[in-house]
C-alpha positions in Angstrom: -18.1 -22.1 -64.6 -18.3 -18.8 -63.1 -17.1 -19.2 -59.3 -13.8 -20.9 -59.0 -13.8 -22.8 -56.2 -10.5 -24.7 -56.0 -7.6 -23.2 -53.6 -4.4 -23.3 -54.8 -1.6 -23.7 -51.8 1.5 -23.7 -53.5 4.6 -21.3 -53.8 5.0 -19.5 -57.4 7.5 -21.1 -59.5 6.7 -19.6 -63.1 9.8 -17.8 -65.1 6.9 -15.9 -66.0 4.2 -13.6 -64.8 0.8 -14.2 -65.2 -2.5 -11.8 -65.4 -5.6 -12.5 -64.1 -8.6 -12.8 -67.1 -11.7 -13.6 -67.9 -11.6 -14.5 -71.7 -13.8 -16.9 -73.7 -12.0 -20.0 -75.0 -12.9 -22.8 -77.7 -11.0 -26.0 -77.0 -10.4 -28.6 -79.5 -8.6 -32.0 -78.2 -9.1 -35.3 -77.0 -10.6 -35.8 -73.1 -9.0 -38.3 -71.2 -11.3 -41.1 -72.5 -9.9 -40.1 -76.2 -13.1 -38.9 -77.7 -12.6 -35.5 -79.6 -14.5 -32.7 -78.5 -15.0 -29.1 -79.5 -16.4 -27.2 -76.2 -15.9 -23.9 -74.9 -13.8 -22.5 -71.7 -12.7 -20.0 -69.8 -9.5 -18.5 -69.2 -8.6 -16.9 -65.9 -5.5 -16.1 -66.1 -2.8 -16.5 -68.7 1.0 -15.7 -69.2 3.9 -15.3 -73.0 3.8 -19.4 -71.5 0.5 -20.9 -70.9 -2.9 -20.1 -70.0 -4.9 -21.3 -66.9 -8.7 -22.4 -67.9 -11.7 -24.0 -66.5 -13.1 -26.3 -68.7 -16.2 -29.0 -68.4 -14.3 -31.9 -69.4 -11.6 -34.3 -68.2 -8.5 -34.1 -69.6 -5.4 -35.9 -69.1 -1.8 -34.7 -68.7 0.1 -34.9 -71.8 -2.6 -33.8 -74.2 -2.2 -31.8 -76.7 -5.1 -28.8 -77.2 -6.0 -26.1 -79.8 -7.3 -23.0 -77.8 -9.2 -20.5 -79.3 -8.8 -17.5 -77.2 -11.0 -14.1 -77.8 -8.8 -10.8 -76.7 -11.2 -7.5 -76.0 -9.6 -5.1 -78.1 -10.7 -1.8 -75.9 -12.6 -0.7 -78.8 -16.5 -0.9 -79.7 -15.7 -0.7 -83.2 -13.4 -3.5 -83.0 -14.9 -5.8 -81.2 -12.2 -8.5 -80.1 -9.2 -10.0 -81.6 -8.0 -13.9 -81.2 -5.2 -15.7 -79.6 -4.8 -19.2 -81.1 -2.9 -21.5 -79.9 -1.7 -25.2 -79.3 0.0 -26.8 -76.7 0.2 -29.8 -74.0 -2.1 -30.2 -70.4 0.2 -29.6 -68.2 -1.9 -29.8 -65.1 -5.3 -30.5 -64.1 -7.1 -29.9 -61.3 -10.5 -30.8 -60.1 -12.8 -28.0 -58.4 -16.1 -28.7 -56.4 -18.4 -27.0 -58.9 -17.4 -29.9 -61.3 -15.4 -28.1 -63.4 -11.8 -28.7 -64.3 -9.1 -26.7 -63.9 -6.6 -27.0 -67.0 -3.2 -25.8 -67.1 -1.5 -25.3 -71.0 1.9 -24.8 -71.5 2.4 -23.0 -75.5 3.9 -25.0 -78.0 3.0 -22.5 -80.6 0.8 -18.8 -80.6 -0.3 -16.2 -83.3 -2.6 -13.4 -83.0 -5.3 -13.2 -85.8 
């Protein structure tokens, strides 16, 4: 999951603006077969919306996901604060590596 692969040839439409990341995720949902799963992700970029992620499952539109995501706080001492979150597949993409691209739109966020 470390080289994305995928192109993405399409005009920005977002209200709003994203940053690029490299944050470790937990994911908890169903995959497009409806088995649950617990696996973890990465997010590459994210935005007050939605987060982009590549994830080693399938995943179908409509889905709703818990995302556990792990902020670096800046600080040794500190170590990392979390983002967790819910919200519904919004788009899903296929790369050549295997992975999955997954895009979440927020339903609800708190910081912890």
């Amino acid at each position: 999951m470390n080289q994305i692969q995928g192109t993405n040839a399409f005009s920005e439409k977002r209200a709003k603006s994203r940053i690029t990341c490299n944050f470790a995720a937990i994911v908890v949902g169903q995959d497009e077969k409806g088995r649950e799963f617990e696996e973890n992700a990465r997010v590459v970029n994210m935005s007050a919306s939605g987060i982009y992620m590549l994830l080693n499952r399938s995943i179908g539109a409509g889905e709703k996901l818990s995302v556990r995501i792990a902020l670096p706080t800046g600080s040794l001492k500190l170590g990392s604060s979390k983002l967790l979150t819910d919200g519904n597949v919004v788009r899903v993409e296929p790369y050549t590596t295997g992975v999955m691209g997954i895009a979440v739109k927020f339903n609800h966020y708190r910081f912890r």
